[in-house]
BAFI-457895 format. One record per residue: residue number from 1; x, y, z of N, C-alpha, C in turn. Coordinates in steps of 0.1 Angstrom, whole numbers, padded with zeros to 4 digits, always signed. Example, Ala and Ser with C-alpha at 12.3 -4.5 7.8 and 13.67 -1.06 7.14 Angstrom:
% residues 2
   milum    n_px    n_py    n_pz   ca_px   ca_py   ca_pz    c_px    c_py    c_pz
       1   +0132   -0057   +0078   +0123   -0045   +0078   +0132   -0033   +0078
       2   +0128   -0022   +0071   +0137   -0011   +0071   +0129   +0000   +0079
END
This chain:
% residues 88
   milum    n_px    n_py    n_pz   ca_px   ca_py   ca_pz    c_px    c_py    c_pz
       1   +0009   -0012   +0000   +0000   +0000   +0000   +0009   +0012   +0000
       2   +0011   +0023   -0012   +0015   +0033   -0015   +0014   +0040   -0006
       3   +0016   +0054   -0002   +0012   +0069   +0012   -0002   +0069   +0006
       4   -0005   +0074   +0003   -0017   +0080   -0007   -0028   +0070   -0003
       5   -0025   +0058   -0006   -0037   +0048   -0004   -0038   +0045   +0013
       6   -0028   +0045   +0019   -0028   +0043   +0035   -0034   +0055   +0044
       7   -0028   +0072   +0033   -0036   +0079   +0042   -0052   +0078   +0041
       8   -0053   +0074   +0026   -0073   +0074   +0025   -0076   +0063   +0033
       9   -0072   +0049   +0037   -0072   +0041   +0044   -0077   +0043   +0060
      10   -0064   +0051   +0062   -0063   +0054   +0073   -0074   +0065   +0079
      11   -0080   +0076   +0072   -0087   +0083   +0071   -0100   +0075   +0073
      12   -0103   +0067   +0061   -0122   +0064   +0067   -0116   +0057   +0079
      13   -0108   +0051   +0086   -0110   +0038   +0094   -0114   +0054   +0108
      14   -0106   +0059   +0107   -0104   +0070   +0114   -0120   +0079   +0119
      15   -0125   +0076   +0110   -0139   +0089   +0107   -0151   +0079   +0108
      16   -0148   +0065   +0104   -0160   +0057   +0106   -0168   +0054   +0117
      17   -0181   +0050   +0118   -0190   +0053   +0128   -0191   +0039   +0137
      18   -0178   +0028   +0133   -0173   +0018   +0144   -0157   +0027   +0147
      19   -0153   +0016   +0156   -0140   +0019   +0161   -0136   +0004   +0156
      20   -0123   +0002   +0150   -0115   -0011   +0145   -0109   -0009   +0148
      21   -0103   -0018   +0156   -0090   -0023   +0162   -0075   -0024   +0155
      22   -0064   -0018   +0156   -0052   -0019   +0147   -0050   -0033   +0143
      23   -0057   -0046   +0151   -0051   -0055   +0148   -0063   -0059   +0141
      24   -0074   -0055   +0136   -0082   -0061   +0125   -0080   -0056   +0116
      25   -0075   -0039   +0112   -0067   -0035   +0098   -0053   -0035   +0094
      26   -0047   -0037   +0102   -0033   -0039   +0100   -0026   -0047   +0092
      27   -0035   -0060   +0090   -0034   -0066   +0082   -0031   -0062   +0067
      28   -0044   -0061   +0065   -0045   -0055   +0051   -0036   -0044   +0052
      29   -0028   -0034   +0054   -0021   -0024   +0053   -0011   -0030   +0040
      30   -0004   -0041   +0049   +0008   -0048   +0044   +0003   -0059   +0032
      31   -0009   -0060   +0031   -0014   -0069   +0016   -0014   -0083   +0021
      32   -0018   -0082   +0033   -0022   -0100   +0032   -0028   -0107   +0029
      33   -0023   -0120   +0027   -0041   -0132   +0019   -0051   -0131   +0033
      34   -0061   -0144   +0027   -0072   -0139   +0028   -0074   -0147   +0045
      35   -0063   -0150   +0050   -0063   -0154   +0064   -0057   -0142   +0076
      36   -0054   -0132   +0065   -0049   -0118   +0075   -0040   -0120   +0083
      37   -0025   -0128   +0076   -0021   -0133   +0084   -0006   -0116   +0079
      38   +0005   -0112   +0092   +0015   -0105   +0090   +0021   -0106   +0082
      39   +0029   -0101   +0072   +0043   -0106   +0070   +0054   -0110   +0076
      40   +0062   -0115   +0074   +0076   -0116   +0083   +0082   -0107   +0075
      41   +0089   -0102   +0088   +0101   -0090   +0088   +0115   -0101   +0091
      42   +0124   -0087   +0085   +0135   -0093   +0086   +0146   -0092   +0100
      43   +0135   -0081   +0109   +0142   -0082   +0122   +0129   -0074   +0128
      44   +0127   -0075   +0142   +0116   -0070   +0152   +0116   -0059   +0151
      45   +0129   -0051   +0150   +0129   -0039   +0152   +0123   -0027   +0141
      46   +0127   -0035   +0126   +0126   -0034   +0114   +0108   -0029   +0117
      47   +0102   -0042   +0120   +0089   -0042   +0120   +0081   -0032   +0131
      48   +0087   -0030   +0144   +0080   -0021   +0152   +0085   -0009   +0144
      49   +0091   -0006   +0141   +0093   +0009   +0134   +0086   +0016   +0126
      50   +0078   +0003   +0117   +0067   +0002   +0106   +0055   +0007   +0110
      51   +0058   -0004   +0119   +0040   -0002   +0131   +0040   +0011   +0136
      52   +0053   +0016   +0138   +0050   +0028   +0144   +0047   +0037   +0138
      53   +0055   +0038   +0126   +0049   +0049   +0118   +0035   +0047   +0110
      54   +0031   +0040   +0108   +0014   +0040   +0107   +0012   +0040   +0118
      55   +0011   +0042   +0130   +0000   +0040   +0142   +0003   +0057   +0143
      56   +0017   +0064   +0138   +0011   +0079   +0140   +0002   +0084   +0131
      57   +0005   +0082   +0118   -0003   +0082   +0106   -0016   +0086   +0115
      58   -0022   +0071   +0116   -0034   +0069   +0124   -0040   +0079   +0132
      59   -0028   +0081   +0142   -0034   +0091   +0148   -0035   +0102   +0146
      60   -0026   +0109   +0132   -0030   +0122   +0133   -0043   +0123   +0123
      61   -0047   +0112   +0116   -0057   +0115   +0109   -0073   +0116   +0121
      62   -0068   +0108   +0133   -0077   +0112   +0146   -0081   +0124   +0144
      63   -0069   +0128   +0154   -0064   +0140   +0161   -0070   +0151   +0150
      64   -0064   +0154   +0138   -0076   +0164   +0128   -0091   +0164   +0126
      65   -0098   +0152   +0127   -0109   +0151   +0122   -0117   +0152   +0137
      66   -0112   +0155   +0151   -0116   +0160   +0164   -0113   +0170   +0169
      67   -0099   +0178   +0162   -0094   +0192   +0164   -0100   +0202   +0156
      68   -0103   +0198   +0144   -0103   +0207   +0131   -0102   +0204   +0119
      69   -0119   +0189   +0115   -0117   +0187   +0103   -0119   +0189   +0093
      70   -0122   +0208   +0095   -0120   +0216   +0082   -0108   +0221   +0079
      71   -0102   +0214   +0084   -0083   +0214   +0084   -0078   +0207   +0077
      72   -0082   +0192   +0077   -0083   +0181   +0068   -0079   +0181   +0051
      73   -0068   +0181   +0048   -0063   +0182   +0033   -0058   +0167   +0032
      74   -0058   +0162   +0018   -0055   +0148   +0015   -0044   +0149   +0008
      75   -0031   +0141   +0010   -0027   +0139   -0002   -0031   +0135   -0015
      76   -0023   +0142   -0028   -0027   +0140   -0039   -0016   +0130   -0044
      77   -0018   +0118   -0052   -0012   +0117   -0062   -0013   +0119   -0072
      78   -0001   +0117   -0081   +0000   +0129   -0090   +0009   +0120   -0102
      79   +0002   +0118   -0117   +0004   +0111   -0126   +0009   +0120   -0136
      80   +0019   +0122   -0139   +0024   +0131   -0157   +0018   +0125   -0168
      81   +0017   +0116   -0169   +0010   +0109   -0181   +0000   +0112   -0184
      82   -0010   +0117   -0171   -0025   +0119   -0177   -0025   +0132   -0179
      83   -0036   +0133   -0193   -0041   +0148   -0194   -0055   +0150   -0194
      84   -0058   +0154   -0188   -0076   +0156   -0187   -0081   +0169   -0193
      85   -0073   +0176   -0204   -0084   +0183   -0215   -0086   +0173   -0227
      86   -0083   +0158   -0226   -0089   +0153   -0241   -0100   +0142   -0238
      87   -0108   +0145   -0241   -0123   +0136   -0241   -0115   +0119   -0242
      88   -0120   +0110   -0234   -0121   +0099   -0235   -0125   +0089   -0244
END
């Protein structure tokens, strides 16, 4: 999962009208099959570091959308290739 797709990820999980547990989406973050099982890392440390920077991710997408989520800007990505003045 690219930035882009983790921050929109991370945003609805964030906004939605359950609360999900990091360990029922976490899974999917990293693309696992359909038993949601981790990947293995190549060292613990490797892997809390990971966790950790999504779990801030996470939180600041909180933290805006209960401080000020007319604050709330998304990342864009951003393709050269496409031009959108030519009809389809």
């Amino acid at each position: 999962m690219d930035a882009v797709t983790l921050e929109g990820f991370l945003t609805a999980i964030a906004i939605g009208p359950v609360t999900v547990n990091p360990e029922q989406w976490l899974p999917h973050v990293f693309g696992s099959g359909p038993n949601n099982t981790m990947p293995e890392f190549p060292a613990i440390k490797r892997f809390e570091l990971v966790v950790k920077f999504i779990m801030r991710f996470y939180s600041s997408a909180i933290m805006i959308f209960e401080i000020a989520p007319e604050k709330f800007s998304p990342s864009l990505s951003f393709c050269e290739h496409l031009v959108f003045d030519r009809p389809i």
